[in-house]
Backbone bond lengths (Angstrom), bond angles and torsions (degrees), N, CA, C in turn:
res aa  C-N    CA-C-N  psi(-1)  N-CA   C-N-CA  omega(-1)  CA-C   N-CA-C  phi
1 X - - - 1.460 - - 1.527 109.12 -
2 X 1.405 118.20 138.27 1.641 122.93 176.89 1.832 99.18 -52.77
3 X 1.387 98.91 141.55 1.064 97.53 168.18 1.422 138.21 -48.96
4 X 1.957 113.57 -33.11 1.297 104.21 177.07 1.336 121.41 -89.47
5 X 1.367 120.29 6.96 1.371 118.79 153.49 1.197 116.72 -66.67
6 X 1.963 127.17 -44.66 1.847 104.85 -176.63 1.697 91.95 -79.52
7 X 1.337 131.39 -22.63 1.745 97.68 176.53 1.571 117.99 -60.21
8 X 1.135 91.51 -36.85 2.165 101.22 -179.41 1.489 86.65 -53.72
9 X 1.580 136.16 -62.94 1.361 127.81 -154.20 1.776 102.26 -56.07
10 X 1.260 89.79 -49.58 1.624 92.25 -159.27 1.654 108.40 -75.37
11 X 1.100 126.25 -49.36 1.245 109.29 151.26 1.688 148.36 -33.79
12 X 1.073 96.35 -39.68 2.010 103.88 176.68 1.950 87.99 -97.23
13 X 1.018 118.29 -12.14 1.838 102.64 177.44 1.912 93.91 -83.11
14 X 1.111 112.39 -59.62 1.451 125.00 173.97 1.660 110.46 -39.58
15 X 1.316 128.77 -37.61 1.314 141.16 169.77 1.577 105.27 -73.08
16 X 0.711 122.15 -83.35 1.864 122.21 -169.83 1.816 90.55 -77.49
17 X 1.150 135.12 21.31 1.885 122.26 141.79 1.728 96.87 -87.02
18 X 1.010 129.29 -46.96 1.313 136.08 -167.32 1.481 109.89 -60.50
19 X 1.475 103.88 -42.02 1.847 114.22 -169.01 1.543 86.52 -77.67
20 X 0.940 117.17 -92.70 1.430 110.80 159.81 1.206 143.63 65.10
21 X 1.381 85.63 -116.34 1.387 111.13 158.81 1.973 116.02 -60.24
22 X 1.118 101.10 -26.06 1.397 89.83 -179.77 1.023 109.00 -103.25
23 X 1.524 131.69 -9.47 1.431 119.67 151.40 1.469 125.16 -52.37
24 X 1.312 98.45 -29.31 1.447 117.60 158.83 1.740 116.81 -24.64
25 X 1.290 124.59 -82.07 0.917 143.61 158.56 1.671 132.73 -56.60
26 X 1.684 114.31 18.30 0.916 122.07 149.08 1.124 111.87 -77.81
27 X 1.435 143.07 -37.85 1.343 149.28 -175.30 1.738 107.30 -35.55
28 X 1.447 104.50 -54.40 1.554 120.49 -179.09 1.671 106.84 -62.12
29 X 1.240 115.69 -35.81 1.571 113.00 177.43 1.550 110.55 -78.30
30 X 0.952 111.67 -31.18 1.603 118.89 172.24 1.671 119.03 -72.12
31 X 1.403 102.23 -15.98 1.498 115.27 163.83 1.301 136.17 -79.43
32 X 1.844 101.21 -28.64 1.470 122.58 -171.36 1.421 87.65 -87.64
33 X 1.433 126.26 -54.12 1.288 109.03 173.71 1.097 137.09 -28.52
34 X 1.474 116.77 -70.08 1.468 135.03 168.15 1.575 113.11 -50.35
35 X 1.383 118.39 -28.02 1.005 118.24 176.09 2.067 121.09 -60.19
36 X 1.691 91.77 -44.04 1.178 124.11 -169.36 1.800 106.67 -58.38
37 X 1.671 88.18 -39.33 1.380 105.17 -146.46 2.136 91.83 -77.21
38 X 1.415 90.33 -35.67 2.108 83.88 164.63 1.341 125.44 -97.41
39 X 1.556 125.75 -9.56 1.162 87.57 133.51 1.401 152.49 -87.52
40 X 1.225 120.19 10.72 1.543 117.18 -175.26 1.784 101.05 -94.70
41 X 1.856 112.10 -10.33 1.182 124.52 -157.83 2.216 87.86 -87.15
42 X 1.545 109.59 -41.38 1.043 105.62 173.68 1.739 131.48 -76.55
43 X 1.191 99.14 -36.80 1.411 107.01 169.66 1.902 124.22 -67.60
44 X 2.068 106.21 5.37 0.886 118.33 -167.70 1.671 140.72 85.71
45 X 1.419 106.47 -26.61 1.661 131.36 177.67 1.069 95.97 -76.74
46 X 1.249 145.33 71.95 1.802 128.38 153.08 1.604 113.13 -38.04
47 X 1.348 115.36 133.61 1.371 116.21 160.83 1.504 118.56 -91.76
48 X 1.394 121.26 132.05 1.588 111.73 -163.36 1.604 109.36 -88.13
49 X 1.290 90.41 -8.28 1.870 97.70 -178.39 1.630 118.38 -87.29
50 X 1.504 114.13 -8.72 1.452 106.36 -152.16 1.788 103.36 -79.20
51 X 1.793 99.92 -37.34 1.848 90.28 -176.17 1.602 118.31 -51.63
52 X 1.642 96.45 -55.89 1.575 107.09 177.47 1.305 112.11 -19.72
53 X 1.413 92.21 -58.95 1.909 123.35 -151.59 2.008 86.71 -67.08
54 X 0.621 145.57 -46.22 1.288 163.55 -171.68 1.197 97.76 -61.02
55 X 1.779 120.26 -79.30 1.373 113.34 -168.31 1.570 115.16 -74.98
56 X 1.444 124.45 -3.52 1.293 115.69 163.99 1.543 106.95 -58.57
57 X 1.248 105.36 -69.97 1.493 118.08 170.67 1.330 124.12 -12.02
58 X 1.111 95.71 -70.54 2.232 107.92 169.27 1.187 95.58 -42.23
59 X 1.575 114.32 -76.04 1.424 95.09 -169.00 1.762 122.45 -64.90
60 X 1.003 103.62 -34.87 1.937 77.53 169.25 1.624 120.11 -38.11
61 X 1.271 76.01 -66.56 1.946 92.40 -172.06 1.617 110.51 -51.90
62 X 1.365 137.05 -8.69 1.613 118.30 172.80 1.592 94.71 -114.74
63 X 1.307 124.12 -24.00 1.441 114.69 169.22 1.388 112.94 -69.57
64 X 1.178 122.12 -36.05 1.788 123.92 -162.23 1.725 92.51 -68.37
65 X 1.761 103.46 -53.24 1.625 130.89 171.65 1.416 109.15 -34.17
66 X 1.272 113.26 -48.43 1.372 110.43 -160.65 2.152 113.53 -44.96
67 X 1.119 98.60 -72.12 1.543 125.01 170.88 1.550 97.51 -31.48
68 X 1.288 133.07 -68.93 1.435 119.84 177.54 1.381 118.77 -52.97
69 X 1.764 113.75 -48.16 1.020 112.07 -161.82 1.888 121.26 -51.14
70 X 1.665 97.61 -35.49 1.026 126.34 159.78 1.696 132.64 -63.04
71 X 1.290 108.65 -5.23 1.468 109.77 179.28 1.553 102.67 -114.11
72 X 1.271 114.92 -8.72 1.746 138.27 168.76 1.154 102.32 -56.63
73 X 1.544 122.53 -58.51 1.300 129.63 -104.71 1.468 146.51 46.97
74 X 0.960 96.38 27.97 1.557 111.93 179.90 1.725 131.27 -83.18
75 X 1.869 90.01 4.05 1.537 95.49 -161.76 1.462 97.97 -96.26
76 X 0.938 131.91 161.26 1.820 137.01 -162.23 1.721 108.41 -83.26
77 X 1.143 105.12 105.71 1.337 120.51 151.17 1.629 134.47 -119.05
78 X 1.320 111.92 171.78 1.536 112.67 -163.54 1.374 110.73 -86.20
79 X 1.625 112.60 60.54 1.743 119.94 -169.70 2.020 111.05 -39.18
80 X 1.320 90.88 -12.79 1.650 97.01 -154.19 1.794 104.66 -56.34
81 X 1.583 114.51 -53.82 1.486 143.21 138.67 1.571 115.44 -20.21
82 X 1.799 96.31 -90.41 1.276 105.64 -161.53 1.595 121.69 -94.17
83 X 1.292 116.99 24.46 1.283 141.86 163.42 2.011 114.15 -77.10
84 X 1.878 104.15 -40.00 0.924 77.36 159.19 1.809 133.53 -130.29
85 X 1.570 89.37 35.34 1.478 96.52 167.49 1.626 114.53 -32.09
86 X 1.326 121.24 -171.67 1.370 134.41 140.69 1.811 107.86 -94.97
87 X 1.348 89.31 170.04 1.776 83.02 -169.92 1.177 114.13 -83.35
88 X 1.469 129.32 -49.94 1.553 102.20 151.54 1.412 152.48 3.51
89 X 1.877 105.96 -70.96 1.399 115.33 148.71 1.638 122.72 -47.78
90 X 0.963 96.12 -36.28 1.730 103.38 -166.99 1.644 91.29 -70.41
91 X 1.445 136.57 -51.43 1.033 110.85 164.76 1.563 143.85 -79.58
92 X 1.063 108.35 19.33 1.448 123.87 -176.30 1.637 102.36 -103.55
93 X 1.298 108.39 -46.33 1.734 122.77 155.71 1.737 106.61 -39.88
94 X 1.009 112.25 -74.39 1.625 123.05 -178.57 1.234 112.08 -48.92
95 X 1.312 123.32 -60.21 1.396 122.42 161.19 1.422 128.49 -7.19
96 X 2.156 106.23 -80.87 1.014 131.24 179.37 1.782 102.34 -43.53
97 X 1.415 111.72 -59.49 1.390 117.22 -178.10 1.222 118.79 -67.85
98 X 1.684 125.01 -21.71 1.276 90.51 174.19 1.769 117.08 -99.72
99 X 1.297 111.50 26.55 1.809 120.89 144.78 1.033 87.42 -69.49
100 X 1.388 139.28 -78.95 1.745 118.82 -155.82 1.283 104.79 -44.73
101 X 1.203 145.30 -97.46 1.610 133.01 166.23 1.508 131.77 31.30
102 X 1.638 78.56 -82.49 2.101 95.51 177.13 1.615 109.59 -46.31
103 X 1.468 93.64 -46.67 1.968 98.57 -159.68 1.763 93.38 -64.40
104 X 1.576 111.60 -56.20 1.605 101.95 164.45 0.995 129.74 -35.09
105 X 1.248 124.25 -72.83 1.621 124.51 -164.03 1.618 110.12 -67.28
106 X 1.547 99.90 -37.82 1.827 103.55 164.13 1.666 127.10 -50.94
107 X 1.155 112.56 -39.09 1.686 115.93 140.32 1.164 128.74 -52.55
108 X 1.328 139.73 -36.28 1.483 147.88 -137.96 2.176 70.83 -109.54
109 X 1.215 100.09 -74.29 1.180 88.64 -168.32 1.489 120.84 -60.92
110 X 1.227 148.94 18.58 1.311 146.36 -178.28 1.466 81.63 -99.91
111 X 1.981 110.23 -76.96 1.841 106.63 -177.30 1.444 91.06 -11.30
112 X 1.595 116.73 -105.01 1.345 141.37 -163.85 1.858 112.57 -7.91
113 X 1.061 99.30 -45.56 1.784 91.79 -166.70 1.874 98.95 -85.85
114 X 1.630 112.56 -48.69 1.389 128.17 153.32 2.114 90.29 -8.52
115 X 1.524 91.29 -103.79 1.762 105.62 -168.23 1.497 112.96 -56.16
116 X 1.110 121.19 -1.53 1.265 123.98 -173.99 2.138 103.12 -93.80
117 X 1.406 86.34 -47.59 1.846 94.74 164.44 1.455 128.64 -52.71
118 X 1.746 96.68 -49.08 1.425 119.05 169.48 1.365 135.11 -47.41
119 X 1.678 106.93 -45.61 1.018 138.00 164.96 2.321 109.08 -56.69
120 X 1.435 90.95 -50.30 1.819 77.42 179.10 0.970 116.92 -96.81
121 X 1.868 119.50 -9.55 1.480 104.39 150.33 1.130 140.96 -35.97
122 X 1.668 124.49 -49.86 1.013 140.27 -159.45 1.478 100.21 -130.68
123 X 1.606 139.51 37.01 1.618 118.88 158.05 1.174 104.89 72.86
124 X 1.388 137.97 -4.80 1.684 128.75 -147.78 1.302 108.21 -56.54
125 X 1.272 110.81 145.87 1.828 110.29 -156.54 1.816 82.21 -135.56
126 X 1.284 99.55 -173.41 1.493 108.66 -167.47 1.633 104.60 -96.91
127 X 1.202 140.55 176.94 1.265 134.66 144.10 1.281 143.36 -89.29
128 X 1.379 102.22 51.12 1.810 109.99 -156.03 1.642 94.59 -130.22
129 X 1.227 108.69 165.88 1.563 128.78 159.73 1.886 102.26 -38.00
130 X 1.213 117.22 -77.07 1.769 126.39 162.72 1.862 104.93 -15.75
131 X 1.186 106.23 -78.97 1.406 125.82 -159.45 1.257 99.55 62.90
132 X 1.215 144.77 92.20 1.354 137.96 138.52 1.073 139.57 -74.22
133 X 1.455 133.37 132.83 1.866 127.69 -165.32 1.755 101.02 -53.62
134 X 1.124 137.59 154.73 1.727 122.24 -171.66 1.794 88.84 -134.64
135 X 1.086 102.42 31.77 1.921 107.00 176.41 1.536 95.75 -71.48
136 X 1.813 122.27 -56.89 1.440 129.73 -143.45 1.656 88.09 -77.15
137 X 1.422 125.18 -46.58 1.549 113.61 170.08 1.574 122.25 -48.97
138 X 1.145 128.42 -54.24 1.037 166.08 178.48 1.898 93.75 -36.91
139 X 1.420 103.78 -66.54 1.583 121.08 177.87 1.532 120.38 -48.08
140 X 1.891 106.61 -35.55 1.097 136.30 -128.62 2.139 68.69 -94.83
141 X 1.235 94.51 -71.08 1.744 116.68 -165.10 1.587 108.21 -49.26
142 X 1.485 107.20 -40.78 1.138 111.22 174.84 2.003 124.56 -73.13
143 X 1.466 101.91 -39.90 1.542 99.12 159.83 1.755 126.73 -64.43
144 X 1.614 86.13 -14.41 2.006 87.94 -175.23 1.763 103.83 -73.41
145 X 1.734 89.68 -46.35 1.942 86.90 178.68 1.667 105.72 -75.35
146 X 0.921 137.76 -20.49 1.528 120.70 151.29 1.699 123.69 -50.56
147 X 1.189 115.14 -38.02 1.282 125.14 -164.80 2.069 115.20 -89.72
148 X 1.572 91.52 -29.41 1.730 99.37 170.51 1.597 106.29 -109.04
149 X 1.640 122.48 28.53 1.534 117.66 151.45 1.436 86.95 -110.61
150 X 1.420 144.56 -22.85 1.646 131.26 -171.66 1.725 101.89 -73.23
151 X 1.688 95.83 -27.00 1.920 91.99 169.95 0.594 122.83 -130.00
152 X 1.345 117.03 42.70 1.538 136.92 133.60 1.832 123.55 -68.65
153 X 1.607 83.11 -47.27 1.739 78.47 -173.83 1.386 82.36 -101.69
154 X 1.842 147.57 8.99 1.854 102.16 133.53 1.235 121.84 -103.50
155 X 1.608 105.73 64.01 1.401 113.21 145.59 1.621 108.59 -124.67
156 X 1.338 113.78 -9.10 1.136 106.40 166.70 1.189 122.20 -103.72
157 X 1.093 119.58 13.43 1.333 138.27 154.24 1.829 107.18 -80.14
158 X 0.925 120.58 -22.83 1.333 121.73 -163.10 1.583 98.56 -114.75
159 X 1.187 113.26 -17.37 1.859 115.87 170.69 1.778 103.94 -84.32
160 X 1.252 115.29 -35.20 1.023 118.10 -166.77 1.398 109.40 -64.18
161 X 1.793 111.99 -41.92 1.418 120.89 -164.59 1.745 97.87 -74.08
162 X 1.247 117.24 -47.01 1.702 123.61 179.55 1.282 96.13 -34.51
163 X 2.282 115.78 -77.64 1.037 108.23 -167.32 2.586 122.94 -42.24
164 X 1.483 91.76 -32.17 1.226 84.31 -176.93 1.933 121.45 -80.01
165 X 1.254 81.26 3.15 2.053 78.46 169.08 1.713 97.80 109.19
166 X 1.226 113.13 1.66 1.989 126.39 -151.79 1.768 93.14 -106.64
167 X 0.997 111.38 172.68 1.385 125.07 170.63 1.547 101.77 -150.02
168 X 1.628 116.27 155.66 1.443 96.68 165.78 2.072 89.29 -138.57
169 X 1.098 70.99 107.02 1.855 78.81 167.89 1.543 146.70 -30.05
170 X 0.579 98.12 116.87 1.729 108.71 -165.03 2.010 91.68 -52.89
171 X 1.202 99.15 118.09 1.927 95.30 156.44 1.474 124.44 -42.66
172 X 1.085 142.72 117.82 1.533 125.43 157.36 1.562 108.75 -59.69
173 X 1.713 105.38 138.29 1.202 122.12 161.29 0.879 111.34 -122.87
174 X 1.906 149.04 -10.32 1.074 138.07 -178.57 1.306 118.25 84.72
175 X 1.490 109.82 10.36 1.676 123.30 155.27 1.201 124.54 -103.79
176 X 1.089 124.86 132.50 1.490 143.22 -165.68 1.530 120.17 -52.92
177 X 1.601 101.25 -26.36 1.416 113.13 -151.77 1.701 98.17 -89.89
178 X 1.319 115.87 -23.85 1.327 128.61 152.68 0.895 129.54 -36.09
């Protein structure tokens, strides 16, 4: 493979391991929330911010997630089939599918920048008691579908090299899950 295809790989894999992982640890902020949100619910004080604050959260954390989850392999496919391809096939399979992907997420991301504009045109705030500005979510959703079409095509960058007889090596980071 040309060299600036494994830097493109290793770079946007090195980018969404990093996001990642610290989407990772939104889970725990989405806990303190919820946490927050019963006790102030028992002591009588409801806080009006904590669900919002919560479901922004979720969504960071499986959008930010998404892109790793996918550079894992961790994202759901029909192993039943393509478990026992040869690997070859398996990337010629992946291939085909990940055009299905691009053309998706290439929609997802047009919406995204579309409502994401919309949103700072106009202040767009939420419709709740809270009202929160929904631009920084908005930003959040829109960099995730930027970030799982950049690893999208490095996995097809990485199907491509299989199909040609090539491998391109995984970076060491000193995580297991690698």
């Amino acid at each position: 493979m040309p060299n600036w295809a494994v830097c493109y790989v290793h770079r946007v894999e090195a980018l969404n391991y990093r996001l990642g992982r610290f989407a990772m640890y939104l889970l725990f902020v989405i806990m303190g929330v919820l946490l927050w949100s019963s006790i102030t619910k028992i002591i009588k004080v409801p806080s009006l911010w904590t669900l919002e604050m919560a479901q922004f959260t979720l969504v960071a954390y499986y959008l930010l997630g998404a892109p790793y989850a996918m550079q894992l392999g961790a994202n759901v496919r029909m192993d039943l089939l393509y478990a026992r391809l040869p690997l070859k096939r398996q990337a010629v399979w992946d291939i085909v599918t990940i055009f299905c992907l691009l053309f998706y997420l290439g929609v997802m991301l047009w919406g995204a920048v579309d409502s994401t504009a919309y949103s700072f045109r106009v202040s767009e705030r939420a419709p709740t008691a809270w009202r929160p500005v929904l631009w920084p979510i908005k930003v959040i959703i829109t960099l995730s579908f930027l970030l799982m079409i950049l690893q999208a095509i490095a996995h097809l960058i990485r199907d491509i090299a299989i199909i040609r007889g090539q491998e391109i090596p995984k970076p060491l980071t000193g995580d297991v899950d690698r």
